[in-house]
C-alpha positions in Angstrom: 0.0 0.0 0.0 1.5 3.3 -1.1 0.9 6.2 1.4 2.1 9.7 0.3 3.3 11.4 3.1 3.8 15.2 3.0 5.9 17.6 5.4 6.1 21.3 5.1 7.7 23.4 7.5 7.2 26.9 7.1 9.5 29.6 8.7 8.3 32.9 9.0 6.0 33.3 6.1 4.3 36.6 6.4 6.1 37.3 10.0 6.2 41.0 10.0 8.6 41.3 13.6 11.8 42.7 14.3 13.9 42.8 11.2 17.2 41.2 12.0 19.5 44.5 11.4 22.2 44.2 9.1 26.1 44.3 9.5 26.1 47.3 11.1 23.2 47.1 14.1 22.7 43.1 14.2 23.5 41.8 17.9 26.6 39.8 17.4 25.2 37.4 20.3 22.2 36.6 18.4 23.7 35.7 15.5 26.7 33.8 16.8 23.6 31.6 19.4 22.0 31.0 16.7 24.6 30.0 14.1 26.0 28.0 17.4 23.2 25.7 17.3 23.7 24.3 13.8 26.1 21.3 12.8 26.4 22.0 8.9 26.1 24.4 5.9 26.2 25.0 2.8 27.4 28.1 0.6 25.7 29.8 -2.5 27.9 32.4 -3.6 27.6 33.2 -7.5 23.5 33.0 -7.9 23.1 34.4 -11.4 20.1 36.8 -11.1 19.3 40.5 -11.8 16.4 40.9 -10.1 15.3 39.5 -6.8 14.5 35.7 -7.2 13.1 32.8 -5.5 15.9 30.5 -5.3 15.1 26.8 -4.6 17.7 24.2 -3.3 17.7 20.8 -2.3 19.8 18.6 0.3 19.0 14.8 -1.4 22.2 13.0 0.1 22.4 14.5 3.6 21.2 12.8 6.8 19.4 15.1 8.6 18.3 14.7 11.9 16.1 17.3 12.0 14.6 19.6 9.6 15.3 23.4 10.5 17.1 25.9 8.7 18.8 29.1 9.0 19.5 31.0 5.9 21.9 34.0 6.2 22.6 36.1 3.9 26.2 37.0 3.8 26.2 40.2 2.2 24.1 41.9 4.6 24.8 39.7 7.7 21.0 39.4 8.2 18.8 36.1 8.0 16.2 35.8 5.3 12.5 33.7 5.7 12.5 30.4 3.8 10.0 27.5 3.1 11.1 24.1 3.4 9.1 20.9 2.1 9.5 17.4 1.9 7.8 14.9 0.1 8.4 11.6 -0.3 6.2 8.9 -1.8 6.7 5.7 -0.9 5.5 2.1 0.8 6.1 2.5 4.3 4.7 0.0 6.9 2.7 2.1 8.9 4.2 1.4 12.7 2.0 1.7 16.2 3.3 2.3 19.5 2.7 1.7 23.0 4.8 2.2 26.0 5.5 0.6 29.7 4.8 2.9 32.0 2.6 3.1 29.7 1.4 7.4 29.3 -1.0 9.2 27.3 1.5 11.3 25.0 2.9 8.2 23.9 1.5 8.6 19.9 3.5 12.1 20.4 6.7 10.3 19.4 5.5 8.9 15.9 3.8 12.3 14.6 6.0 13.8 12.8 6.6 16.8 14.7 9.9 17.9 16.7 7.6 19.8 18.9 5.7 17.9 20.5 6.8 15.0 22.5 6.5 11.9 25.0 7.3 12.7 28.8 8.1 9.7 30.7 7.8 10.0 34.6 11.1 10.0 36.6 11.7 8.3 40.1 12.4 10.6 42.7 15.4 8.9 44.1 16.4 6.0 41.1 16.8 5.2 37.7 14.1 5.3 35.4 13.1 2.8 32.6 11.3 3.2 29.9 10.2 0.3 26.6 8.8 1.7 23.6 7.6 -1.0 21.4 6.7 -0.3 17.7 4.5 -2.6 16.1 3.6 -3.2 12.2 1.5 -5.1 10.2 3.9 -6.6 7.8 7.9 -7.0 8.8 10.2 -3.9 8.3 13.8 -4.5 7.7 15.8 -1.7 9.8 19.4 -0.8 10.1 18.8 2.9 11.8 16.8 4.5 14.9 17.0 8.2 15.2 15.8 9.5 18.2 14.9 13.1 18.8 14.8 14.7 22.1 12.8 18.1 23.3 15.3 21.0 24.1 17.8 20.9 26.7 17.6 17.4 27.3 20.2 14.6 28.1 20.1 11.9 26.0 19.1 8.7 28.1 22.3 6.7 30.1 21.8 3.6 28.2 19.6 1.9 25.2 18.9 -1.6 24.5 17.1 -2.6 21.4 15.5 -6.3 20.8 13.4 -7.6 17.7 10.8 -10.5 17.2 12.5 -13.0 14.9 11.0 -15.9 14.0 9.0 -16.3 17.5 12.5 -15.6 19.2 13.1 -12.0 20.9 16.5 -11.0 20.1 18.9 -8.5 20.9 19.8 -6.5 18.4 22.1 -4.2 20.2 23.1 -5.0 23.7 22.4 -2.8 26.7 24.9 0.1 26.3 26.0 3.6 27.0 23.4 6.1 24.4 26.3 8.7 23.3 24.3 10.0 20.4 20.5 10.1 18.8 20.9 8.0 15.9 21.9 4.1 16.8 22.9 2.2 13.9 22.7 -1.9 13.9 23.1 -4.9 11.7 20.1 -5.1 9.4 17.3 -6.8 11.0 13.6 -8.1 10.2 10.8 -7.9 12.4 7.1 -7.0 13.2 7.7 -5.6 16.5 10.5 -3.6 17.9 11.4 -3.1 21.8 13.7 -0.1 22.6 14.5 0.2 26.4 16.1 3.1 27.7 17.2 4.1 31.6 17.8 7.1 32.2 18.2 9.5 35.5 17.6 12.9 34.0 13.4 13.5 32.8 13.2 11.8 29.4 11.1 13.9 26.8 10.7 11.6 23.2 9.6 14.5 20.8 9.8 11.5 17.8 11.5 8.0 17.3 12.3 6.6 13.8 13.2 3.1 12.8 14.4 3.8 9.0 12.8 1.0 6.6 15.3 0.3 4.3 13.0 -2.1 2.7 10.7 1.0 1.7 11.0 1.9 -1.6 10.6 5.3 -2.1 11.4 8.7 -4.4 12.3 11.7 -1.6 12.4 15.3 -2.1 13.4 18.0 0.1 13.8 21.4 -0.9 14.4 24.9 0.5 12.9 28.3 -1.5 14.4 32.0 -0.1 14.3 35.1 -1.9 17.6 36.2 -3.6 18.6 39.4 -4.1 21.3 40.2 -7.3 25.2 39.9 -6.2 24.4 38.8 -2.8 25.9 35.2 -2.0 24.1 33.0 0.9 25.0 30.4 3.6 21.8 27.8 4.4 23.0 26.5 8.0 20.8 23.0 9.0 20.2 19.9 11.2 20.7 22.0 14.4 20.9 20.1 17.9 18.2 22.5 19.2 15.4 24.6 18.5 17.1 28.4 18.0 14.7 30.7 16.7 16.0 33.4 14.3 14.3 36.9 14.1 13.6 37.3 10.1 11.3 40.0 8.2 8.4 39.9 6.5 8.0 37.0 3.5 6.6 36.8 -0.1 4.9 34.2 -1.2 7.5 31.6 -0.8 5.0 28.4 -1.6 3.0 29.0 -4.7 6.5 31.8 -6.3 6.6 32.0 -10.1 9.7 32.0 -12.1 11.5 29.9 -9.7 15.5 29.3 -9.9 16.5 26.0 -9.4 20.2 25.5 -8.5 22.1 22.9 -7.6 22.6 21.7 -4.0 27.0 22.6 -3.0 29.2 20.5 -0.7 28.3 20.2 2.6 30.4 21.5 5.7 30.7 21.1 9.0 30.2 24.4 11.1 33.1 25.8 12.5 31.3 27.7 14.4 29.0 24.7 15.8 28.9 24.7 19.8 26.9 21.6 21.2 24.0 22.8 23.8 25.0 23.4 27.3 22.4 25.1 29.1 23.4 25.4 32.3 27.4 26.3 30.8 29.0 24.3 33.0 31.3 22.8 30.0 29.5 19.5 30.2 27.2 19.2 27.0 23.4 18.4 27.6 22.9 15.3 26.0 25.8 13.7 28.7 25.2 16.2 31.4 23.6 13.9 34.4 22.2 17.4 36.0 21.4 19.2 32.4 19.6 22.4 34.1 22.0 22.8 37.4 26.2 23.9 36.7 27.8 20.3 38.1 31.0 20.4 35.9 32.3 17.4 38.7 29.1 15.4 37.5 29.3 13.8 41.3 26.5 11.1 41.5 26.8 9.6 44.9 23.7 7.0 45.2 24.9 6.2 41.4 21.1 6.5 40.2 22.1 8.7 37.3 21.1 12.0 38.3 23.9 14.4 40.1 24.3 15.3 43.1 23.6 18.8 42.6 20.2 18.5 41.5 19.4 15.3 43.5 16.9 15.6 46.5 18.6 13.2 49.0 15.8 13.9 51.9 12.7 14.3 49.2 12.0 17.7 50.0 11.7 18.6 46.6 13.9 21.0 47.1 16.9 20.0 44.7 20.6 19.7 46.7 22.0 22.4 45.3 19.2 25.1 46.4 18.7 23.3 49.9 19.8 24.4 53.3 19.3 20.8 54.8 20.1 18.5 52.0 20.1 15.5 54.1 17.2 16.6 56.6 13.7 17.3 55.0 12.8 20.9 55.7 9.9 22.0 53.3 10.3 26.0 54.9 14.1 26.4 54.7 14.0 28.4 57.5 16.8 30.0 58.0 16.8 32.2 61.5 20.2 33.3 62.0 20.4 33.5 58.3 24.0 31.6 58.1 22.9 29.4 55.0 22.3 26.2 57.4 18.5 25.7 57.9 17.4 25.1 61.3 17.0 21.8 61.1 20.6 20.9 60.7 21.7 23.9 62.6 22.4 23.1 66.5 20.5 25.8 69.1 23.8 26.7 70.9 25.0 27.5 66.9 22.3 29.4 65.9 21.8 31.6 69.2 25.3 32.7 69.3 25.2 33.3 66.0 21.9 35.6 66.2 23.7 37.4 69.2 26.9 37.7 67.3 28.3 39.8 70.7 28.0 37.0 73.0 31.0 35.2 72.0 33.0 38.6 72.1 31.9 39.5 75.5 32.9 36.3 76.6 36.3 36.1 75.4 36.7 39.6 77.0 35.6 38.5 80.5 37.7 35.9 80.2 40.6 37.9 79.5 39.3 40.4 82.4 39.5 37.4 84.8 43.2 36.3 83.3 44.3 39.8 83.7 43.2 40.0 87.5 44.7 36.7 88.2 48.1 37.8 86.7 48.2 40.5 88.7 47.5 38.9 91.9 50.3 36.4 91.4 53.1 39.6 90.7 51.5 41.4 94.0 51.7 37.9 96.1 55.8 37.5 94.7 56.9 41.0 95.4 55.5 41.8 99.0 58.0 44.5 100.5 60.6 42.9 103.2 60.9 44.2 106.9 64.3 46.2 107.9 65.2 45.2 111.2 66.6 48.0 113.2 
């Protein structure tokens, strides 16, 4: 059964915002965040127009992970709307999915769109497991599962992924370490797929893709921007987060006349490409065991995956780092001597000395008052004045 399966993602078509200002006023942060967030480009530097022209591109032999773009326009140093749109005809299996825990978002991760996703519930104080299993009609033969993640999130500490062949379930790649989103195996057949992942940082699934390479299928993906004459272009893409770019207002990229198709150029790695770390403490998201909280040690006492830092030892839920009583539950955080150590780890002799800050200064000073006295007694007792005897 052929299915025709059409994806169109439109970037600021008709957004009439904040023009991004050109070489001379543009905010060198926001251009460098968001050409930061992209992992390739490619260049279009002798476009031969004389009037301003939609320009269409394609990208048919790149493996995108996911499908946003940035297109910069590198005479004026300012980014330019574009419509993207791929469509592919072909006879995919159409795939089901269920989930244990099993959670109502779960259809979230096969519906095409980044955006949404799949929240799986984390144990306060463990590990946390989660088996997807994707289920079809007729067999698909698989090599590749891409999984996508929402924003700012690590990827999960390990992945496991086991096939139904020939009534036997099989692994198909052992329990290990998940480094990256895209897991590659040897080519197997099967009718139902079971991913398990573990994880100890909240586990958002925005979309999970087992590649049929038994699908046969014609693809298309192409990009439309407007040109202007002697201006050359850089189309930055398959970014590791969402990083929205400020563009002006749009023609009428989708139904354009007198469109210019060229050729697709070689694409490069960006330079300039600086994997997400949201909390900037050098330690990138997708490893970082406390993604929101700066832990560059990545200390994980209990070992359940989750640092230290953003751990709740005494369930609280006031995270380590931001309680005053990690290891004693005190839901108020009260504070009275206002030391940093919350009452209920903070001994009474402590905290009232502490509030009367001139206590311990008086007493040291009577105590040197009674030294003093004392000293003086003794020199008064050794020098008593002798008798002369007449």
């Amino acid at each position: 059964m052929k299915l025709k399966i059409v994806l169109i993602l439109i970037t600021a078509l008709n957004f009439t915002g904040v023009l991004v200002a050109n070489a001379q006023g543009m905010p060198q942060n926001i251009a460098s965040s968001t050409i930061s967030a992209y992992r390739f480009y490619q260049d279009f530097d002798h476009i031969s127009i004389k009037v301003p022209t939609v320009v269409e591109t394609s990208f048919p032999n790149d493996f995108i992970e996911q499908f946003y773009f940035a297109v910069l326009d590198k005479t004026t140093n300012s980014f330019e709307p574009y419509f993207f749109k791929q469509e592919t005809l072909l006879n995919q299996v159409p795939v089901s999915v269920s989930s244990n825990p099993a959670i109502l978002s779960t259809n979230r991760m096969i519906d095409n769109d980044t955006q949404t996703y799949a929240d799986f519930p984390l144990p306060d104080n463990a590990q946390g497991t989660a088996q997807i299993i994707l289920s079809s009609a007729t067999p698909i033969a698989s090599s590749v599962l891409v999984t996508l993640f929402d924003n700012n999130v690590a990827l999960p500490n390990s992945v496991e992924i086991r096939a139904l062949v020939d009534g036997q379930n099989r692994i198909v790649v052992a329990n290990r370490r998940m480094d990256q989103q895209t897991v590659r195996f040897p080519q197997t057949t099967s009718k139902q797929w079971s991913i398990i992942f573990t994880f100890g940082q909240p586990l958002r699934i925005s979309e999970l893709r087992l590649l049929q390479d038994n699908a046969k299928k014609t693809s298309q993906r192409t990009l439309r921007f407007l040109a202007q004459p002697s201006h050359s272009y850089r189309i930055y893409f398959d970014p590791d987060r969402l990083s929205p770019t400020a563009v002006g207002e749009s023609g009428n990229l989708v139904s354009a006349k007198d469109v210019l198709v060229v050729s697709a150029t070689i694409s490069q790695s960006n330079s300039n490409y600086i994997i997400a770390d949201v909390d900037g403490d050098g330690v990138p998201d997708i490893r970082d065991n406390c993604v929101s909280v700066p832990n560059a040690d990545q200390v994980d006492l209990n070992n359940n995956g989750r640092g230290d830092a953003c751990d709740d030892f005494d369930q609280d839920q006031i995270i380590n780092s931001k309680d005053n009583c990690p290891n004693i539950p005190n839901w108020d955080q009260k504070d009275s001597d206002g030391d940093g150590i919350g009452d209920a780890c903070d001994n009474e002799e402590s905290r009232f000395t502490e509030r009367h800050t001139w206590i311990p200064w008086a007493g040291m000073g009577f105590a040197a008052l009674v030294l003093i006295l004392l000293l003086a007694l003794t020199a008064r007792s050794t020098h008593v004045p002798k008798q002369i005897n007449n």
